[in-house]
C-alpha positions as a printed Julia matrix, in Angstrom:
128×3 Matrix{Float64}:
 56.34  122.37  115.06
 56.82  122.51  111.6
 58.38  126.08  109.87
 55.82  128.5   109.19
 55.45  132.0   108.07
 52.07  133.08  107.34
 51.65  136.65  105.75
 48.11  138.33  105.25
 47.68  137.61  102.61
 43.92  138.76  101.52
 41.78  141.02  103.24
 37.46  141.06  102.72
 35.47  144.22  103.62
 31.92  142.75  104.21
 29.17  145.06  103.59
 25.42  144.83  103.18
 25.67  147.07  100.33
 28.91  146.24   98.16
 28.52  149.43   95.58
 28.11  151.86   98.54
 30.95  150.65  100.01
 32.85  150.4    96.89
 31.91  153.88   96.08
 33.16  154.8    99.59
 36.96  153.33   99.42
 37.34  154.46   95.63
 36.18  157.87   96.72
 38.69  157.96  100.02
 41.56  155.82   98.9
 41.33  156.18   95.36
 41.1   151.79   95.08
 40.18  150.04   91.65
 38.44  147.56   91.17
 37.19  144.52   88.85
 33.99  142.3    88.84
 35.0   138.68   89.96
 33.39  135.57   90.7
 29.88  135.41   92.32
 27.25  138.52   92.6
 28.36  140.85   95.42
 31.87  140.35   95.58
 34.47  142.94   94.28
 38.12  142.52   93.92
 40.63  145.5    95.34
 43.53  145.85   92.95
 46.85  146.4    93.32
 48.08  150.21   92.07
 49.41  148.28   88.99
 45.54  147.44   88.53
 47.33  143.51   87.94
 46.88  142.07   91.29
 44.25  141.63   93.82
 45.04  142.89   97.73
 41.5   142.4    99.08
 37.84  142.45   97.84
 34.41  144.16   98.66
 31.57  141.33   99.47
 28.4   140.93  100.9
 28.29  140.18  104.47
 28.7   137.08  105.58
 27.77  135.5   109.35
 31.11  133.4   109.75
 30.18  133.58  114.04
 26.89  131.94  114.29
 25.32  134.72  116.68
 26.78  137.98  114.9
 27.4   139.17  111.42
 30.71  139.97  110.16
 31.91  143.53  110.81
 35.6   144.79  110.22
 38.12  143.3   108.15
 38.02  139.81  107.17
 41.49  138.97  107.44
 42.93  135.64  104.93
 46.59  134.22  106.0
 48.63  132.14  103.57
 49.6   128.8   105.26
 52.03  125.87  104.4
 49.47  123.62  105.32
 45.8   124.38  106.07
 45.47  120.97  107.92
 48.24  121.06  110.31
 46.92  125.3   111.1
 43.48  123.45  111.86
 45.04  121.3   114.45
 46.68  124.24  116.01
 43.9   126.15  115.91
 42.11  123.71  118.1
 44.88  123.05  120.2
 45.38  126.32  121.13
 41.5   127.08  122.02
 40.26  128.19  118.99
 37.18  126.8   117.01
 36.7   126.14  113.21
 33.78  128.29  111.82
 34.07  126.67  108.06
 35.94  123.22  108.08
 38.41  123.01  104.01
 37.38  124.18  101.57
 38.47  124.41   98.01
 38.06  127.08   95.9
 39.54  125.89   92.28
 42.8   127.07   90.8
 43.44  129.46   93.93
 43.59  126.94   97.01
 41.99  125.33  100.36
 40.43  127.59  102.93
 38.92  127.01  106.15
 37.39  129.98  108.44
 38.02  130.18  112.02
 37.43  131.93  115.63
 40.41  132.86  118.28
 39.86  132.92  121.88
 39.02  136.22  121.56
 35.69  135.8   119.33
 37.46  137.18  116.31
 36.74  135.23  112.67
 39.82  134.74  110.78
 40.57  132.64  107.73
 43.41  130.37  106.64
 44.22  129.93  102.96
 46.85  126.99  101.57
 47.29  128.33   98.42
 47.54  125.76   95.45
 47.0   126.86   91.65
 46.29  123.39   90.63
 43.33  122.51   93.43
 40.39  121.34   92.08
């Protein structure tokens, strides 16, 4: 098995109302936050207000008979297509097969044994 070392690296809060909710962590945590990318998705800064930690989006139904509750966890990987052979290898199923979102990296989605959705992020500046 190749070296690996993956970190959380992102976390999503999915919510079927993102200002509530946004209105809810600011309130007990004290978070920031900036408008990025589509409608209904907020980014969680870093205390410097420079970096993203997590975001704030509307739910999404990665598990085909449930909608998304909890923390939507994102872990940085070498390579997202050797994780998605051990993934299936060790009993798991993929939810979302690659995907690329550009300038940040590939991402597919998947579910442990256990019924949990996680995702798995390669990240790459220069993807396309």
């Amino acid at each position: 098995m190749d070296h690996m070392s993956p970190r959380l690296t992102h976390f999503a809060i999915n919510t079927d109302d993102v200002e509530a909710t946004q209105a809810f962590y600011g309130s007990v945590f004290g978070w920031q936050f900036r408008e990025y990318g589509p409608a209904g998705f907020v980014q969680i800064m870093d205390e410097s207000g420079t970096a993203p930690v997590g975001s704030i989006q509307q739910r999404r139904q990665l598990l085909d008979d449930a909608p998304t509750l909890g923390f939507e966890c994102t872990f940085g990987v070498d390579d997202v297509a050797a994780v998605r052979e051990r993934i299936l290898a060790a009993g798991g199923r993929i939810l979302m097969e690659k995907s690329t979102i550009p300038n940040v990296g590939h991402l597919i989605a998947f579910e442990d044994p256990g019924g949990n959705p996680a995702l798995a992020m390669q990240y790459d500046p220069s993807a396309e």
